[in-house]
Biopython code that builds the backbone (N, CA, C, O; Angstrom):
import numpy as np
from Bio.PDB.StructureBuilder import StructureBuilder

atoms = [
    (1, "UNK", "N", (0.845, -1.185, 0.000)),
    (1, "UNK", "CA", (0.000, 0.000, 0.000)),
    (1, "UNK", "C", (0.888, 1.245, 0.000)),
    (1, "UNK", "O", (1.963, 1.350, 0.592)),
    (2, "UNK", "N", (0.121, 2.423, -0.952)),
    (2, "UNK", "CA", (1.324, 3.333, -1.048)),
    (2, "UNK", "C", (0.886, 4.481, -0.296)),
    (2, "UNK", "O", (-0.155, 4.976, -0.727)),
    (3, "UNK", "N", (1.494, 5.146, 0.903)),
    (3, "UNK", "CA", (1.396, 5.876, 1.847)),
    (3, "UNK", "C", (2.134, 7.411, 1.109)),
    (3, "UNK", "O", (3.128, 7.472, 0.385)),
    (4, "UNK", "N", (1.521, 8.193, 1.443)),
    (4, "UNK", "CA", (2.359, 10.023, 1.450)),
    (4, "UNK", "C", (3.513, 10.036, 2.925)),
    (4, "UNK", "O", (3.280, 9.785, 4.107)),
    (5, "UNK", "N", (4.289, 10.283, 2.498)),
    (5, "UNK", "CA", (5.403, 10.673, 3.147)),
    (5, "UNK", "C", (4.710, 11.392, 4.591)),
    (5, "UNK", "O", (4.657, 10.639, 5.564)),
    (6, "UNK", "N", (4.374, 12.288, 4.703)),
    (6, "UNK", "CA", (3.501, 13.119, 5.961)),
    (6, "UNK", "C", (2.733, 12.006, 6.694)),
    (6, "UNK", "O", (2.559, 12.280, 7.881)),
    (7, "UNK", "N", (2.159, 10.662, 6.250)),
    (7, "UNK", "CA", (1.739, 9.593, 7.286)),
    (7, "UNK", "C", (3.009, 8.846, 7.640)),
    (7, "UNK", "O", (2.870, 7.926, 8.446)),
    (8, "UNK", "N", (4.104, 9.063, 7.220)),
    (8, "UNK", "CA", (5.030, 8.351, 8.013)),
    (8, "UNK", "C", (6.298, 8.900, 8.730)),
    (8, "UNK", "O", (7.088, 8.211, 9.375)),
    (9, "UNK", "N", (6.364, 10.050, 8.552)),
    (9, "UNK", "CA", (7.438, 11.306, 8.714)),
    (9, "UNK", "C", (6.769, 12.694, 8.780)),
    (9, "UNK", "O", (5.838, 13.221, 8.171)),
    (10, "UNK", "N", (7.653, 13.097, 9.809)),
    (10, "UNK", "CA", (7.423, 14.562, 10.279)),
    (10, "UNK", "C", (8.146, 15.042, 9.647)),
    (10, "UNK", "O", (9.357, 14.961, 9.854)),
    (11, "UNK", "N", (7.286, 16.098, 8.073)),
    (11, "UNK", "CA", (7.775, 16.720, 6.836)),
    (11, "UNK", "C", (8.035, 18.483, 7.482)),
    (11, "UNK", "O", (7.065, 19.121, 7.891)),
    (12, "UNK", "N", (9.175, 18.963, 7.481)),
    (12, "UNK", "CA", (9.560, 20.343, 7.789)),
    (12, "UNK", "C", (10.080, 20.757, 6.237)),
    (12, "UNK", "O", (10.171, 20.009, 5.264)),
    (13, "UNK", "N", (10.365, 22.085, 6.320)),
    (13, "UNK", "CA", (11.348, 23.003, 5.737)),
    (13, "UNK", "C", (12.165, 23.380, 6.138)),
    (13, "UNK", "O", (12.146, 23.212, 7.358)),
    (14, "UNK", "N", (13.462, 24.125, 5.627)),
    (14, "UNK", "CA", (14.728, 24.549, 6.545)),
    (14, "UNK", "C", (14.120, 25.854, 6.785)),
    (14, "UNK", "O", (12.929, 26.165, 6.791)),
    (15, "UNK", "N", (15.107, 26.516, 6.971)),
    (15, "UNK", "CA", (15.130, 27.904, 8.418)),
    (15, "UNK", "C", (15.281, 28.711, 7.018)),
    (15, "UNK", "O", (16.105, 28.450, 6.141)),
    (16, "UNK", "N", (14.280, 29.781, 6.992)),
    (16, "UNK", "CA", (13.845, 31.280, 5.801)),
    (16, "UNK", "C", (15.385, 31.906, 6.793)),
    (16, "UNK", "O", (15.471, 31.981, 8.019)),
    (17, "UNK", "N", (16.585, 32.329, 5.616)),
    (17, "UNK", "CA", (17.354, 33.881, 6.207)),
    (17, "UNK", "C", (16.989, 35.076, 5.429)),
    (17, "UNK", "O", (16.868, 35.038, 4.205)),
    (18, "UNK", "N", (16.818, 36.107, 6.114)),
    (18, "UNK", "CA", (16.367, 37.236, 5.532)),
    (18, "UNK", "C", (17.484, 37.985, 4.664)),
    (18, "UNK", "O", (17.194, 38.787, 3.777)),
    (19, "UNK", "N", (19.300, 37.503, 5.151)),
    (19, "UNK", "CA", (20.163, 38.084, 4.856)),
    (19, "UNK", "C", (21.107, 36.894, 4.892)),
    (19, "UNK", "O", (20.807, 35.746, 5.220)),
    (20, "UNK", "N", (22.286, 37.341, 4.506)),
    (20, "UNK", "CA", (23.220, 36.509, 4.214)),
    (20, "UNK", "C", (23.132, 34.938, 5.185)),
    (20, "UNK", "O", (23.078, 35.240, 6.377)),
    (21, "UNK", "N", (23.112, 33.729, 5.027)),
    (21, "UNK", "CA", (22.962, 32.667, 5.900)),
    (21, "UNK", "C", (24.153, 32.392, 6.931)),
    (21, "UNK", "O", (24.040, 32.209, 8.143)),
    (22, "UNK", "N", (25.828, 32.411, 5.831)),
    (22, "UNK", "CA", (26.865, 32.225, 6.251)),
    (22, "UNK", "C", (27.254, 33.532, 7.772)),
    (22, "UNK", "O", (27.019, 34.734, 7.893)),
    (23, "UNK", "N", (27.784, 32.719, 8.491)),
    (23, "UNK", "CA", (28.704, 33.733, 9.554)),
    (23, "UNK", "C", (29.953, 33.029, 9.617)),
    (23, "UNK", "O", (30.059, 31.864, 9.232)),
    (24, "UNK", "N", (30.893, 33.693, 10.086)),
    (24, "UNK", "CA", (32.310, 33.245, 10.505)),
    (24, "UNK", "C", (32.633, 32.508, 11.478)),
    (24, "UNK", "O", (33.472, 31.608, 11.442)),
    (25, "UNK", "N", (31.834, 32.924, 12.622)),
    (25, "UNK", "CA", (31.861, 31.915, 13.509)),
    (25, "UNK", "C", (30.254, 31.763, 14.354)),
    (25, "UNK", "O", (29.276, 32.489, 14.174)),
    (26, "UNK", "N", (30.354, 30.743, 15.174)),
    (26, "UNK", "CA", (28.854, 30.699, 15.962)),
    (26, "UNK", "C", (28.944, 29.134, 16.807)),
    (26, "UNK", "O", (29.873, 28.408, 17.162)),
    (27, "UNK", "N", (27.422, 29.073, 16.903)),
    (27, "UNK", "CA", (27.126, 28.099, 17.442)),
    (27, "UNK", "C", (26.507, 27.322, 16.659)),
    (27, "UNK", "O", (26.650, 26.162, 17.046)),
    (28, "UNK", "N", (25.539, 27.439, 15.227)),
    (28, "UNK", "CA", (25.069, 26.750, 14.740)),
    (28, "UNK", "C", (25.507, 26.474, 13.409)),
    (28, "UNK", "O", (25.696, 27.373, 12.590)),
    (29, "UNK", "N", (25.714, 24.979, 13.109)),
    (29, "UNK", "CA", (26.038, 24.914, 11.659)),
    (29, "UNK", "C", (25.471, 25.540, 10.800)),
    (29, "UNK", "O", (24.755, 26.425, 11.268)),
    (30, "UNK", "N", (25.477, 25.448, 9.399)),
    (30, "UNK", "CA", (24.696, 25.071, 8.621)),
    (30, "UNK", "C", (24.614, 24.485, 7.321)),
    (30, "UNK", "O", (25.289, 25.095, 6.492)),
    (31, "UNK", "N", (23.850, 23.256, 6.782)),
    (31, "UNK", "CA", (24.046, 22.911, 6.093)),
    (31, "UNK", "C", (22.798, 23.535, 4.615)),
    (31, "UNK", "O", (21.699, 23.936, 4.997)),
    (32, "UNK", "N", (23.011, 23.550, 3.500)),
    (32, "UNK", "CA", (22.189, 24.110, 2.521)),
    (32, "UNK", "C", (22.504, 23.142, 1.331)),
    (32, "UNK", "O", (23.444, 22.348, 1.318)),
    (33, "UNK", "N", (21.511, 23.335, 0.254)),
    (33, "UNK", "CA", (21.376, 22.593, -0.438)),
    (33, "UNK", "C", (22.358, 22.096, -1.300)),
    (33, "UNK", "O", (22.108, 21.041, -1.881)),
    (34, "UNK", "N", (23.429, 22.653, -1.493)),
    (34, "UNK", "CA", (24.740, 22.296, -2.274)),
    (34, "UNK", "C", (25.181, 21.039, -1.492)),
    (34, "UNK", "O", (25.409, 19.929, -1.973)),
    (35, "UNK", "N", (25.238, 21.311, -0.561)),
    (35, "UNK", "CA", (25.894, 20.136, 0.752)),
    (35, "UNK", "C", (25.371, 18.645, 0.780)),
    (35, "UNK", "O", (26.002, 17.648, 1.129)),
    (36, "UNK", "N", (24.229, 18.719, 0.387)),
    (36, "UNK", "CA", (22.836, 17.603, 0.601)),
    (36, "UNK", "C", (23.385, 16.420, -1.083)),
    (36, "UNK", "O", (23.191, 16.647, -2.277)),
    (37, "UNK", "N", (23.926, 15.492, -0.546)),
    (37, "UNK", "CA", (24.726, 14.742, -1.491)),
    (37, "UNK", "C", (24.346, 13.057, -0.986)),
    (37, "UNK", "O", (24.190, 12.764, 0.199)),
    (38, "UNK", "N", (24.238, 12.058, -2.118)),
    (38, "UNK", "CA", (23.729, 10.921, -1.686)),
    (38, "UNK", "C", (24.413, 9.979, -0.650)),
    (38, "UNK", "O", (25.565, 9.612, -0.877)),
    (39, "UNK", "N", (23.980, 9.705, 0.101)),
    (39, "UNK", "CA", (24.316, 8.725, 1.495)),
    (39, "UNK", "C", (24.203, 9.355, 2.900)),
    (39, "UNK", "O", (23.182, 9.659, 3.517)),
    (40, "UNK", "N", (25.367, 9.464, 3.220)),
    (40, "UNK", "CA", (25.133, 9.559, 4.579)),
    (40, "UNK", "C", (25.922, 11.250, 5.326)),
    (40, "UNK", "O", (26.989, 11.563, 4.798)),
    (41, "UNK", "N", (25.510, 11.997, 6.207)),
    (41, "UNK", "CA", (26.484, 13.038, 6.444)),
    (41, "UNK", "C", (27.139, 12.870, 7.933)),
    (41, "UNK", "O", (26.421, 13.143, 8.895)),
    (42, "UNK", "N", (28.337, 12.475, 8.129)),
    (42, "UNK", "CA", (29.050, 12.514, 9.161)),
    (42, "UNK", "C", (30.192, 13.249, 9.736)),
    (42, "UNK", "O", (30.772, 12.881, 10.758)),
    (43, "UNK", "N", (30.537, 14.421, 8.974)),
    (43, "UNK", "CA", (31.687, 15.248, 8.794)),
    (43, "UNK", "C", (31.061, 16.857, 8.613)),
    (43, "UNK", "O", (30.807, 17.563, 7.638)),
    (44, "UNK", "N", (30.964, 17.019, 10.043)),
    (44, "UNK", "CA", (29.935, 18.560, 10.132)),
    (44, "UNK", "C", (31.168, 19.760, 10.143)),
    (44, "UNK", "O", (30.908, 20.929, 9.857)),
    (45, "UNK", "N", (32.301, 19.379, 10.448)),
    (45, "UNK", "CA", (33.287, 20.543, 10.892)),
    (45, "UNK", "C", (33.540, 21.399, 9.758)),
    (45, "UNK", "O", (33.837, 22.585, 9.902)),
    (46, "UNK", "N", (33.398, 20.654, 8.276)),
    (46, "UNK", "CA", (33.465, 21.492, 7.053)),
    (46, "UNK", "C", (32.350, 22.676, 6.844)),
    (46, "UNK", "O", (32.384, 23.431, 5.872)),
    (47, "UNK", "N", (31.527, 22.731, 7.698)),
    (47, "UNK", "CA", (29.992, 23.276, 7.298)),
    (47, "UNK", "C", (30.402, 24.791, 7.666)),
    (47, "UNK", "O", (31.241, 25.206, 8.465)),
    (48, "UNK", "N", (29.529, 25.463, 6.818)),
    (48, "UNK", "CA", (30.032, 26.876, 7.718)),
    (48, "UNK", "C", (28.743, 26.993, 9.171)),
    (48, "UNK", "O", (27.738, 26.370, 9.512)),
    (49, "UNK", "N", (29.476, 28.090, 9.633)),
    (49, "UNK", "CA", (28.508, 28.715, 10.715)),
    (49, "UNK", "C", (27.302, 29.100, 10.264)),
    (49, "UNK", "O", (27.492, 29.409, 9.088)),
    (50, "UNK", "N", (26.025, 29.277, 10.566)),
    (50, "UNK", "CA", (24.670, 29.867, 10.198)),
    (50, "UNK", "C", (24.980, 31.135, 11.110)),
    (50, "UNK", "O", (25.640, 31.069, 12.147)),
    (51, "UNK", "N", (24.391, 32.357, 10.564)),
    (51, "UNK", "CA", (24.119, 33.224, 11.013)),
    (51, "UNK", "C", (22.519, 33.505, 12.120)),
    (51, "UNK", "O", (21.483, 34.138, 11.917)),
    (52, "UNK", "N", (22.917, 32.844, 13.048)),
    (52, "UNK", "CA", (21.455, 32.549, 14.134)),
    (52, "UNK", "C", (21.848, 32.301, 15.204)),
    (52, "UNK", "O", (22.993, 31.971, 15.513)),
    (53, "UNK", "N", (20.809, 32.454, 15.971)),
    (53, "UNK", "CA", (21.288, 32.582, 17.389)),
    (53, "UNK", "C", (20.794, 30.637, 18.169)),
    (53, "UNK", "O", (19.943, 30.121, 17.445)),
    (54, "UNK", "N", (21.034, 30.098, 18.874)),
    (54, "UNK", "CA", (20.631, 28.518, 18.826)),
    (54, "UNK", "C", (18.847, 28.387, 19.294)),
    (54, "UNK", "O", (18.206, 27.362, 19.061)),
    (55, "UNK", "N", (18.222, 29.666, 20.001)),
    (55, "UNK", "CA", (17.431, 29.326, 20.653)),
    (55, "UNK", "C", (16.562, 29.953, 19.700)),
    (55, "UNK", "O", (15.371, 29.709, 19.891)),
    (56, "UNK", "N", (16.859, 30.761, 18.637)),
    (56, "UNK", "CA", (15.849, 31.160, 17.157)),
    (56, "UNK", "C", (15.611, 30.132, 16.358)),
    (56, "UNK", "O", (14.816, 30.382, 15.452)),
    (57, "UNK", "N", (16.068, 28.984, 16.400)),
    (57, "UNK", "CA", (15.970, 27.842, 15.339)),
    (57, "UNK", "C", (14.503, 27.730, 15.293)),
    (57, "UNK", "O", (13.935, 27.936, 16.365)),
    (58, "UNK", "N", (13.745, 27.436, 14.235)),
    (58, "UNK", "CA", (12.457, 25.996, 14.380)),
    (58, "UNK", "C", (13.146, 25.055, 14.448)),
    (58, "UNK", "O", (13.005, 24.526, 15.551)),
    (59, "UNK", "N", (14.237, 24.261, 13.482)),
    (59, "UNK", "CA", (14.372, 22.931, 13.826)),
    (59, "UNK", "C", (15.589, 22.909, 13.480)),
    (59, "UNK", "O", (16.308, 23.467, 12.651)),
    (60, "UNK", "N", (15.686, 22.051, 14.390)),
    (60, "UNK", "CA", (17.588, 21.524, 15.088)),
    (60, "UNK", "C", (17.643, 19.984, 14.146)),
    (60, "UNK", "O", (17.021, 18.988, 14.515)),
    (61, "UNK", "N", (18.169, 20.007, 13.375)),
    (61, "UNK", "CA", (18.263, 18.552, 12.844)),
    (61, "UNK", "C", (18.762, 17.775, 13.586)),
    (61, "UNK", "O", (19.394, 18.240, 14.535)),
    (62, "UNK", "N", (18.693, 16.783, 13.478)),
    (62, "UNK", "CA", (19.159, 15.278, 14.503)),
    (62, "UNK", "C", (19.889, 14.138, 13.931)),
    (62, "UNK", "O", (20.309, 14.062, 12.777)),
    (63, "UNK", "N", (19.998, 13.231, 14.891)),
    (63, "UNK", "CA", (20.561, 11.709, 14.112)),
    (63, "UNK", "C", (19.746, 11.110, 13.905)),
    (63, "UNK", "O", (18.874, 10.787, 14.712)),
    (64, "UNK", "N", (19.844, 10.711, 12.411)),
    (64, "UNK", "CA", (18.776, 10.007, 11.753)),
    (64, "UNK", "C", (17.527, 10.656, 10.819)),
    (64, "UNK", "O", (16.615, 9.983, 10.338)),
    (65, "UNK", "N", (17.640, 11.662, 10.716)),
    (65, "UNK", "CA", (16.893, 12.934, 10.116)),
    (65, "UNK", "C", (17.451, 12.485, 8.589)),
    (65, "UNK", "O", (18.553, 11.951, 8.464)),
    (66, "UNK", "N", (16.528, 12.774, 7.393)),
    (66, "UNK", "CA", (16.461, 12.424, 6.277)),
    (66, "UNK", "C", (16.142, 13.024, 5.520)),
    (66, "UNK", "O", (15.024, 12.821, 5.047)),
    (67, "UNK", "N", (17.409, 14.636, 4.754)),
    (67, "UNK", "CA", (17.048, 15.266, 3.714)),
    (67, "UNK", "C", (17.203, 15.257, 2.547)),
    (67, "UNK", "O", (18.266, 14.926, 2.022)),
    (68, "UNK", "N", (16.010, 15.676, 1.814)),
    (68, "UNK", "CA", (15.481, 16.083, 0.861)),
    (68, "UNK", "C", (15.541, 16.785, -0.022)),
    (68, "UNK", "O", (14.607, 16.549, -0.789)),
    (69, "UNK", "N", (16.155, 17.557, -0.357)),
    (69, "UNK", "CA", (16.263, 18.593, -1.839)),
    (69, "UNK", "C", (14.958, 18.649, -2.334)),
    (69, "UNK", "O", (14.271, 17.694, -2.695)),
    (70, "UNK", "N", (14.515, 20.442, -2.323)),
    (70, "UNK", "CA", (13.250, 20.434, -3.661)),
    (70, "UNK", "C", (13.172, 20.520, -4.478)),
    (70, "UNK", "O", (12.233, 20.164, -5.189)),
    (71, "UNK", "N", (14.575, 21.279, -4.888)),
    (71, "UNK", "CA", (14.938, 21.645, -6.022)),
    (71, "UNK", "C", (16.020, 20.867, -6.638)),
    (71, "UNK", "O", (16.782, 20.299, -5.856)),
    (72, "UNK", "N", (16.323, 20.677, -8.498)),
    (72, "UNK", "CA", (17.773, 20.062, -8.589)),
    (72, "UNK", "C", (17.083, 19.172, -9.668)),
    (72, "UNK", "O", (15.935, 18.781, -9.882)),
    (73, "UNK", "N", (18.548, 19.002, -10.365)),
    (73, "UNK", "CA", (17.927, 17.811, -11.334)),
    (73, "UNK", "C", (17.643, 16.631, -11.344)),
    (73, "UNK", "O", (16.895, 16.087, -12.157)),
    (74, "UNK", "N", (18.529, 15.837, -9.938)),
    (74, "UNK", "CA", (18.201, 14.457, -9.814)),
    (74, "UNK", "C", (18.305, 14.765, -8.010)),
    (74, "UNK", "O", (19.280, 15.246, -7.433)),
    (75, "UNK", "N", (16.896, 14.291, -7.330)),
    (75, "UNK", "CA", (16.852, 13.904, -5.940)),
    (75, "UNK", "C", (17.724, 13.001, -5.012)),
    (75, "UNK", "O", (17.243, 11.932, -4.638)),
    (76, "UNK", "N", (18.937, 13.356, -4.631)),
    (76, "UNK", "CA", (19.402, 12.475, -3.458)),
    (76, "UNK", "C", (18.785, 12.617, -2.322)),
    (76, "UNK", "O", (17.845, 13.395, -2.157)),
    (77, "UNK", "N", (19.272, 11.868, -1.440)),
    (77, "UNK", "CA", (18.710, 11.662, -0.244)),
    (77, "UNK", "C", (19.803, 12.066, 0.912)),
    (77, "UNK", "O", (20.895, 12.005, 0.347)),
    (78, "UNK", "N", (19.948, 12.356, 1.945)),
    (78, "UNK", "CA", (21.467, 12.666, 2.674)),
    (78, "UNK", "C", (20.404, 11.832, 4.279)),
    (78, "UNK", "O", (19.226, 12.092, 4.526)),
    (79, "UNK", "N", (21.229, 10.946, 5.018)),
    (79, "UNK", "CA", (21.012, 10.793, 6.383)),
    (79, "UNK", "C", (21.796, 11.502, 7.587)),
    (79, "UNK", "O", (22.997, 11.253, 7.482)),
    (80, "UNK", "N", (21.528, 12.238, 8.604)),
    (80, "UNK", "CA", (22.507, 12.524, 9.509)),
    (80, "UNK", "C", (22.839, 11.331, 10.206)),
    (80, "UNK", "O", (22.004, 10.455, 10.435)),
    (81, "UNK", "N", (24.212, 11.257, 10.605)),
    (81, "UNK", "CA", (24.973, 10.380, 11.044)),
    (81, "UNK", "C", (25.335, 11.203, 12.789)),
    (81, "UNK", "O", (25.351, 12.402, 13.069)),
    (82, "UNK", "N", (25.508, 10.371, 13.405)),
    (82, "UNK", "CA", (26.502, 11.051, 14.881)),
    (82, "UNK", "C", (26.498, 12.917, 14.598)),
    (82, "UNK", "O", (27.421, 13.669, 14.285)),
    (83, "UNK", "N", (25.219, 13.151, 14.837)),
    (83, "UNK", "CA", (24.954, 14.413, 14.809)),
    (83, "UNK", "C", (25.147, 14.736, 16.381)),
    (83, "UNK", "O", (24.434, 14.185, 17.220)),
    (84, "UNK", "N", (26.255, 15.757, 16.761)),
    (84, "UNK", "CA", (26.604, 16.204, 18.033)),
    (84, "UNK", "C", (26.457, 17.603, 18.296)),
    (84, "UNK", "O", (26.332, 18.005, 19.452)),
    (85, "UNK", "N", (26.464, 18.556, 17.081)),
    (85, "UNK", "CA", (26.205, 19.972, 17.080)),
    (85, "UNK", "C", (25.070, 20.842, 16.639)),
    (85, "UNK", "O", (24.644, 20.660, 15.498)),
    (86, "UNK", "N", (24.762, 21.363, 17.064)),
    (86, "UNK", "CA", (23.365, 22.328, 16.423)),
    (86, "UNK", "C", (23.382, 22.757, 14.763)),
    (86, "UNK", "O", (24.113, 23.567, 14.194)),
    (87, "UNK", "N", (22.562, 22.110, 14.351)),
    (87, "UNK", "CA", (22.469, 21.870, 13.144)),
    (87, "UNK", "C", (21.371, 22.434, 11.895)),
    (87, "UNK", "O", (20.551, 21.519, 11.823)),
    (88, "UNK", "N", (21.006, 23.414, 10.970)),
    (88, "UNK", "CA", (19.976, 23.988, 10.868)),
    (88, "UNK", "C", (20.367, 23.619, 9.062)),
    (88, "UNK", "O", (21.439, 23.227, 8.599)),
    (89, "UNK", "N", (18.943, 23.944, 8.269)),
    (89, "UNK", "CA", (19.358, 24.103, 6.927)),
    (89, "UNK", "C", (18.033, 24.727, 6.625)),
    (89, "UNK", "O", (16.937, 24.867, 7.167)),
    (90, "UNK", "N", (18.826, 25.133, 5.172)),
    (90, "UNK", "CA", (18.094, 26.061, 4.651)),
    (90, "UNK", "C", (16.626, 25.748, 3.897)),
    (90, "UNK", "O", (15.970, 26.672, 3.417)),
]
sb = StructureBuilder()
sb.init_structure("model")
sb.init_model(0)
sb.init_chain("A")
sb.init_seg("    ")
for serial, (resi, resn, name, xyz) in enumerate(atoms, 1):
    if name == "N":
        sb.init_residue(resn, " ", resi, " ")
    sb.init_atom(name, np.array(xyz, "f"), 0.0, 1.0, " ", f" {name:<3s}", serial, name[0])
structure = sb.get_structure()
């Protein structure tokens, strides 16, 4: 039986920036759609900083979280792996 994604997963969007996303330094990653590549993501230290404060987030990605691309010519899939840091996308 073929189910919609929303009966089996809690479907979000990443975090709207009004202005530039990147910062130099911070507390929260961030990852964006260039980044979002097929398999698995376990190597967060390359990511830049998000420009946000940790307690402005809607959503903190996690381990085991499963993104999506909306846009693009062919859909991969990316899993978080040993997610240890505050983590946001676009």
């Amino acid at each position: 039986m073929i189910k919609l994604l929303s009966e089996v997963a809690e479907v979000t969007g990443g975090h709207t920036f009004r202005t530039k996303a990147e910062a130099a330094s911070g507390h929260v990653r961030l990852l964006q759609i260039k980044d979002i590549q097929e398999g698995i993501l376990t190597d967060f230290s390359a990511l830049p900083f998000a420009d946000i404060q940790p307690e402005k987030l809607k959503i903190n990605l996690q381990t085991n979280d499963i993104l999506l691309p909306l846009r693009g010519e062919r859909i991969p899939a990316m899993m978080i792996v040993n997610q240890q840091s505050t983590l946001v996308t676009t």
